[in-house]
N, C-alpha and C positions, 0 to 999 in steps of 0.2 A: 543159715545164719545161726549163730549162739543163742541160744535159749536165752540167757539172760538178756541180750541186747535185744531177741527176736520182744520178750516183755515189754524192755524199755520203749522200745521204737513203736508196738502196738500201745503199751497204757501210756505215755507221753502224746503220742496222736490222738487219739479217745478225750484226753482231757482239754488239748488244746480244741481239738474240732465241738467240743460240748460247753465251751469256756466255765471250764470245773474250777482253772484255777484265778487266785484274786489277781487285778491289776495292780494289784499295791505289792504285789512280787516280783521282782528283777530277776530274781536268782535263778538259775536253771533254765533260764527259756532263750527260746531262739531269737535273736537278734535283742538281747538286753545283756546290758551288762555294769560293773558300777560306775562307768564311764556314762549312762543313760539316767541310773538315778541320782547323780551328780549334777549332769544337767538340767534335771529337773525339778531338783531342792535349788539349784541357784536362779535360777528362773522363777521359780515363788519366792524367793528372799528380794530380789530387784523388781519384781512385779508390787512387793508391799511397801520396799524403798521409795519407789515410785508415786504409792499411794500415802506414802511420808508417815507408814506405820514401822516399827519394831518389829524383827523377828524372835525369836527362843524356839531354839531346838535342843534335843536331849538324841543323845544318841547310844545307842544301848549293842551287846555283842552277848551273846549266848555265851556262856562257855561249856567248851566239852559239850554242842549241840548236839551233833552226830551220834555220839556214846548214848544222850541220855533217852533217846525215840523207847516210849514203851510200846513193841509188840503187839497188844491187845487193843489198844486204841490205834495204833497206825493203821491196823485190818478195820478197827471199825470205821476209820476217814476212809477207807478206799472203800468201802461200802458205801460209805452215805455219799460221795462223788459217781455211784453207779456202777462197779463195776461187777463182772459176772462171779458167779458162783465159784465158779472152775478158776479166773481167773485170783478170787479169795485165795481158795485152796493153794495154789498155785505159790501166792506169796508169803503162805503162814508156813509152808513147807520150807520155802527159800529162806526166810527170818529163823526157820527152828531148828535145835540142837547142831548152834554153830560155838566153835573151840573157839580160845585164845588161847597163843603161850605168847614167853618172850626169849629171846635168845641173847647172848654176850657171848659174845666171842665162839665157843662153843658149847659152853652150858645152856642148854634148854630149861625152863620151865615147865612146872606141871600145866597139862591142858586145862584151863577154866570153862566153864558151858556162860555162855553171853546169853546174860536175860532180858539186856535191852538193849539196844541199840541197831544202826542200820551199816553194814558194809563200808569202813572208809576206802578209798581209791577205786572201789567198785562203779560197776555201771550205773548200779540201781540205786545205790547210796544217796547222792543228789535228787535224785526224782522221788524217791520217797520222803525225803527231809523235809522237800519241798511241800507233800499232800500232809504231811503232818501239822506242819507250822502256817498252813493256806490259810488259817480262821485267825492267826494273830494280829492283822491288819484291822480288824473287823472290831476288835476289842475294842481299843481308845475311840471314846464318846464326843472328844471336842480336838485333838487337835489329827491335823494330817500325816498320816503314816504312810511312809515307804520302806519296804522292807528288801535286802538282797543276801540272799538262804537267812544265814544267823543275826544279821546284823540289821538294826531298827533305826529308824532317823521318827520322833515325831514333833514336827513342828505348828508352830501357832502363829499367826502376824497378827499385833495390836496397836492399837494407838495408846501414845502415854500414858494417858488417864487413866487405862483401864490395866494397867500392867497386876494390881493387887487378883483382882477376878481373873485375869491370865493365867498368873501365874498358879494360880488355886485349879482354875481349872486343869490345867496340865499335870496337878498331882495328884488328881483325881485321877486321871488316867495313868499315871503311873503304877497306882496302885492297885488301878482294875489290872494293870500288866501285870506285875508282880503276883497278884492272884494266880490268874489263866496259866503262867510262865511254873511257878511252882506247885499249881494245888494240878491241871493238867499235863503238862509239857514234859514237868522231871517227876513229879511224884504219881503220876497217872488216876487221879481220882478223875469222874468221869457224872 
């Protein structure tokens, strides 16, 4: 088997059989998909129809997700989810002194060295987006988060009355996102 896929197939099994990663992720896993987190954002909106509350959802899209994974913190989530030593090694080597160019027609670019980011079209590409962004679920304090790789749904069911407090709380959590998303996620403070 391909080394890289032999990786993926062992630390993809690893995390699912140790449940490393959050249930509030669809993205990348087996049998989910946004056909799953669909059905189950409409399933709490008619659940609170039902209970004759208001819903408010916000729906959020990373952009340039993939591009912005820093390196240093991707190795230290796949530490702190357990993985071995060798397997570290393994994937700081795989992330390090990787090229870009760009090409048109037949002029090339000069090669640039990628200081951050994970593999697009790659095997590992996805499975590591995913151990990166596993703790964003976990952020917002009041309303319910689903998330599928880049893309966040979080919503709240109210009753009328209480829409002012609603809506405050949920920008509270915006703003805890906004933190996490720019002071960890693209700018890699830690």
């Amino acid at each position: 088997m391909h080394t890289k896929q032999h990786g993926k197939v062992h630390t993809h099994a690893y995390l699912v059989e140790n449940d490393r990663l959050s249930v509030h992720q669809s993205g990348n896993k087996k049998w989910h998909s946004t056909e799953n987190s669909l059905i189950h954002t409409s399933d709490r909106i008619l659940t609170a129809i039902d209970q004759k509350k208001t819903s408010a959802m916000v729906l959020l899209d990373m952009g340039k997700a993939f591009d912005s994974v820093n390196h240093d913190i991707l190795v230290n989530k796949l530490q702190d989810i357990g993985l071995s030593s060798s397997a570290l090694q393994w994937f700081r080597s795989y992330l390090s002194d990787r090229y870009q160019a760009v090409r048109i027609n037949t002029a090339i670019s000069e090669p640039l060295l990628m200081r951050s980011g994970v593999p697009q079209g790659s095997i590992l590409g996805p499975l590591l987006f995913t151990v990166y962004a596993n703790d964003l679920p976990s952020i917002p304090q009041h309303c319910s988060t689903d998330c599928h790789v880049d893309d966040t749904k979080l919503l709240m069911s109210f009753r009328a009355q209480d829409c002012e407090p609603t809506m405050a709380a949920m920008n509270d959590d915006l703003i805890k996102l906004r933190i996490y998303v720019t002071g960890v996620l693209i700018i890699g403070y830690s």
